[in-house]
ZADO-1210 file (C-alpha; in nm, 4 decimals, padded with zeros to 6 digits):
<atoms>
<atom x="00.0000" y="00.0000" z="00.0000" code="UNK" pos="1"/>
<atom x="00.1502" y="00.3345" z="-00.0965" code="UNK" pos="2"/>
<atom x="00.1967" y="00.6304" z="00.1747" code="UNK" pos="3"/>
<atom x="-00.1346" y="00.8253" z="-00.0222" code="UNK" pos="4"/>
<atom x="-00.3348" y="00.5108" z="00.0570" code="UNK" pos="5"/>
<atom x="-00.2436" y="00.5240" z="00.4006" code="UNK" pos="6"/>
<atom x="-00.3246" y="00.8865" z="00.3948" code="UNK" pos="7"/>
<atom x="-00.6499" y="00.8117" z="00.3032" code="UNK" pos="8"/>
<atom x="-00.7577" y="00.5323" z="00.5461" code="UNK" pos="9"/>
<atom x="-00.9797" y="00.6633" z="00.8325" code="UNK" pos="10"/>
<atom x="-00.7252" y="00.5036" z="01.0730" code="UNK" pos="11"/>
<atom x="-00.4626" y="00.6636" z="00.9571" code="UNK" pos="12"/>
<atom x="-00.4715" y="00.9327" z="01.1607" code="UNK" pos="13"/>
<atom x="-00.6337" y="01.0595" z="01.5121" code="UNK" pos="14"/>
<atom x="-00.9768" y="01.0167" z="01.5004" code="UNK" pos="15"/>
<atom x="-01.2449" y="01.1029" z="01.7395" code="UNK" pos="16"/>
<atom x="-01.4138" y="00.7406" z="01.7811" code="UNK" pos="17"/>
<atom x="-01.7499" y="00.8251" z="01.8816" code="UNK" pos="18"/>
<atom x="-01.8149" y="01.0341" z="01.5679" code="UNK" pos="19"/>
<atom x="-01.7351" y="00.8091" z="01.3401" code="UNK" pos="20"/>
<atom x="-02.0942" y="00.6322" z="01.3731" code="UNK" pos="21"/>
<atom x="-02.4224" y="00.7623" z="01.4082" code="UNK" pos="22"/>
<atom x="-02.7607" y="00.6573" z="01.5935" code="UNK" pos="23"/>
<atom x="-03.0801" y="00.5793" z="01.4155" code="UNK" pos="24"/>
<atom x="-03.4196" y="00.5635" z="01.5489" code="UNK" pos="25"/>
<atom x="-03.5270" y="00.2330" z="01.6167" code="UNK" pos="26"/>
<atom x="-03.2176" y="00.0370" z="01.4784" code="UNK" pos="27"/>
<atom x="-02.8626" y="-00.0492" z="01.5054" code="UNK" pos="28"/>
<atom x="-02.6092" y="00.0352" z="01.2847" code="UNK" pos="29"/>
<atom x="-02.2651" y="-00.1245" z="01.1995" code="UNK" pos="30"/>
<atom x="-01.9204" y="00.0280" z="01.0450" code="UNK" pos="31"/>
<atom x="-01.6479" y="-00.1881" z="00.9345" code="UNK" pos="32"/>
<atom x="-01.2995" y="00.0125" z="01.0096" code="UNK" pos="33"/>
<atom x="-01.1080" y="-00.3121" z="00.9290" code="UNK" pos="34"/>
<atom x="-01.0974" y="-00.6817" z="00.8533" code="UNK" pos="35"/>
<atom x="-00.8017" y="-00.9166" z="00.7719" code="UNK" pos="36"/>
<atom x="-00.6857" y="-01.2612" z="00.8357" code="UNK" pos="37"/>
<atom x="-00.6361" y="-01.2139" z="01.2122" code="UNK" pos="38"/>
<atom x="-00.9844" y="-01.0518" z="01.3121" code="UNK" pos="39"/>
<atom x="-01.1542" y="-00.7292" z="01.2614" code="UNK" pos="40"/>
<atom x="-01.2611" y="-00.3979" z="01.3859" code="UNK" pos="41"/>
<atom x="-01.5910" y="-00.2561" z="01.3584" code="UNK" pos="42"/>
<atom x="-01.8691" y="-00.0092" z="01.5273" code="UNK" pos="43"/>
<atom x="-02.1783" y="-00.0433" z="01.6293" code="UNK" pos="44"/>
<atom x="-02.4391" y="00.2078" z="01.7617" code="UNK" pos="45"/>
<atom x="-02.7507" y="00.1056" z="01.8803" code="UNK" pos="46"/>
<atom x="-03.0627" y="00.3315" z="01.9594" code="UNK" pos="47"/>
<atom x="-03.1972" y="00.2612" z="02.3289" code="UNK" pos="48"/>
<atom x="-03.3425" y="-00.0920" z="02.3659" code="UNK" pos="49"/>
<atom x="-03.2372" y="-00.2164" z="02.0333" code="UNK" pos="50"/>
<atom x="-02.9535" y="-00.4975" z="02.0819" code="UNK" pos="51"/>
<atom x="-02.8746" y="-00.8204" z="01.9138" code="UNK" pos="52"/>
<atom x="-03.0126" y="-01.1387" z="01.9717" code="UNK" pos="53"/>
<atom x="-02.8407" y="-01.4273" z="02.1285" code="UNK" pos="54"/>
<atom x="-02.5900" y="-01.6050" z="01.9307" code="UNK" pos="55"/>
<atom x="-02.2438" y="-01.7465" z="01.9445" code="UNK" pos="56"/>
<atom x="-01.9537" y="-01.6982" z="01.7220" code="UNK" pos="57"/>
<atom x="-01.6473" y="-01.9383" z="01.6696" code="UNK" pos="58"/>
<atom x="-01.4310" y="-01.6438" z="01.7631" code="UNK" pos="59"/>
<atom x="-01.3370" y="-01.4308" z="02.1034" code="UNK" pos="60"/>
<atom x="-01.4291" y="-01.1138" z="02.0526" code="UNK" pos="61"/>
<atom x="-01.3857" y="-00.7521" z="02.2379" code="UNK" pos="62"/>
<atom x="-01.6772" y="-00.4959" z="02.3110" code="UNK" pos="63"/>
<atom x="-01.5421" y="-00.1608" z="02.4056" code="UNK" pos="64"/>
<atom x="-01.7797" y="00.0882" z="02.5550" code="UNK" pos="65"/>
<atom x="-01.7428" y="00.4145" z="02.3756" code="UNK" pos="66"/>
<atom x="-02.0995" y="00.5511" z="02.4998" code="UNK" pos="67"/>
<atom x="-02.3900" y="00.5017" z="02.6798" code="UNK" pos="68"/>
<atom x="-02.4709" y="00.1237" z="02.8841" code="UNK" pos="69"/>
<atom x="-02.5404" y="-00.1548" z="02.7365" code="UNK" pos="70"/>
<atom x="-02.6403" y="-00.4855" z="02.9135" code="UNK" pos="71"/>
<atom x="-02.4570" y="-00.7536" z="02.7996" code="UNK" pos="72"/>
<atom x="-02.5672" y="-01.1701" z="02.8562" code="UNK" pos="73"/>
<atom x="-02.3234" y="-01.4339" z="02.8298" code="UNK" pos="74"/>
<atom x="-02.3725" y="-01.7808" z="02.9074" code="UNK" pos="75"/>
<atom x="-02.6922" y="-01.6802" z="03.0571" code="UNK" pos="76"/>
<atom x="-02.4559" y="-01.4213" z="03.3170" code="UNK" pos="77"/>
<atom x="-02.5451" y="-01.0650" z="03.2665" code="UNK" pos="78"/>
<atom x="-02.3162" y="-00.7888" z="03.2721" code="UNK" pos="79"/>
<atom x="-02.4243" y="-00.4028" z="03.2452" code="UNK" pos="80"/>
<atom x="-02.1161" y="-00.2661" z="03.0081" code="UNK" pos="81"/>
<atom x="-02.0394" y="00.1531" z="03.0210" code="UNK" pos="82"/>
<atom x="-01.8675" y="00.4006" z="02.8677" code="UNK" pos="83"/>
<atom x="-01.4768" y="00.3212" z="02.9076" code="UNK" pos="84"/>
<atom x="-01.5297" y="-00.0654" z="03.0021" code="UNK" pos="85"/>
<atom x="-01.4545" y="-00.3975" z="02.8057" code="UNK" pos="86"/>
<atom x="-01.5847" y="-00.7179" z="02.8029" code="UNK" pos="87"/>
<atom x="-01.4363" y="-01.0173" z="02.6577" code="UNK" pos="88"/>
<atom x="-01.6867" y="-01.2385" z="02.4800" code="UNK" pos="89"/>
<atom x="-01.5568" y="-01.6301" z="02.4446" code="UNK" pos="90"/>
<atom x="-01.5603" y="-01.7852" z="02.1290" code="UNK" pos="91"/>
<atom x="-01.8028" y="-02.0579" z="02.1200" code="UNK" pos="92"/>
<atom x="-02.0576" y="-01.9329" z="02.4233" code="UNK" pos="93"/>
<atom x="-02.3450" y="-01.7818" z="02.3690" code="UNK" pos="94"/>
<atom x="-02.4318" y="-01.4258" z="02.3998" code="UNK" pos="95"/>
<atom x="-02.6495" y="-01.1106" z="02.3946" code="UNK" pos="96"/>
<atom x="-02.6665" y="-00.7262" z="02.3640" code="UNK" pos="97"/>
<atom x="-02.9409" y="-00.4450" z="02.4676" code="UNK" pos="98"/>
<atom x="-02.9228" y="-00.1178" z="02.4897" code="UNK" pos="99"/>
<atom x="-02.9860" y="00.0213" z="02.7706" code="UNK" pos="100"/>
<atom x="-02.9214" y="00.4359" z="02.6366" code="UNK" pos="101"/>
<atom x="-02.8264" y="00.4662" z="02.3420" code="UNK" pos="102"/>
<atom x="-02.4688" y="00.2731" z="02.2777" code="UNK" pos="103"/>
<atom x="-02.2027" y="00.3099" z="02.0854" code="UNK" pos="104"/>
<atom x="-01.8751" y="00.0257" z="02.0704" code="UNK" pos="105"/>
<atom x="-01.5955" y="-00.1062" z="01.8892" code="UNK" pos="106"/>
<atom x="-01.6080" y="-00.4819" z="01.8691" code="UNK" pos="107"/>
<atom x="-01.2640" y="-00.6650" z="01.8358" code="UNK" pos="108"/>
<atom x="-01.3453" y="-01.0130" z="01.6259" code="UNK" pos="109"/>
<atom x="-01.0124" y="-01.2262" z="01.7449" code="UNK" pos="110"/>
<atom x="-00.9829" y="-01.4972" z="01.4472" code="UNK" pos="111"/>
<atom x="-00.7574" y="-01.8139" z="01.5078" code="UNK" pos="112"/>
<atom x="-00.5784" y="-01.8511" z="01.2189" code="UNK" pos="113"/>
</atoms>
């Protein structure tokens, strides 16, 4: 990748984290900042009481708090998550989101490669 395209990345230089996504009434909404062989990096915001519903991925994964609560179930253990705090969710268990305020995070995917 050349120095322009570097440049150009979103990453690629101080960014303010937060204002990088947006809320929308009612939903949740997702930005991918990266992805590669190792895992990826992407945002979420979700309005108040909008979440995701239980599942489980192969792969550990990081939530980082950037605003708001958000209460978190894993393995049937819930967790309220804010602003500032991280949460490590295990590969292979199940788990759970809802917003509690309106929430924004970055979610680490660790891949096993």
């Amino acid at each position: 990748m050349s120095n322009d395209a570097h440049r150009s990345h979103p990453l690629a230089s101080p960014q303010p984290v937060r204002e990088l996504i947006g809320y929308q009434e009612g939903s949740v909404v997702s930005r991918s900042l990266a992805s590669a062989a190792g895992g990826n990096l992407t945002l979420f915001a979700f309005d108040q009481d909008e979440g995701l519903s239980e599942h489980t991925t192969p792969h550990d994964a990081v939530v980082h708090a950037l605003e708001g609560t958000v209460r978190v179930t894993v393995a049937e253990e819930e967790h309220e998550v804010e602003e500032g705090n991280l949460l490590l969710l295990p590969g292979g268990v199940p788990h759970a989101l809802t917003a509690l305020t309106p929430f924004k995070m970055l979610l680490v995917m660790l891949k096993q490669t």
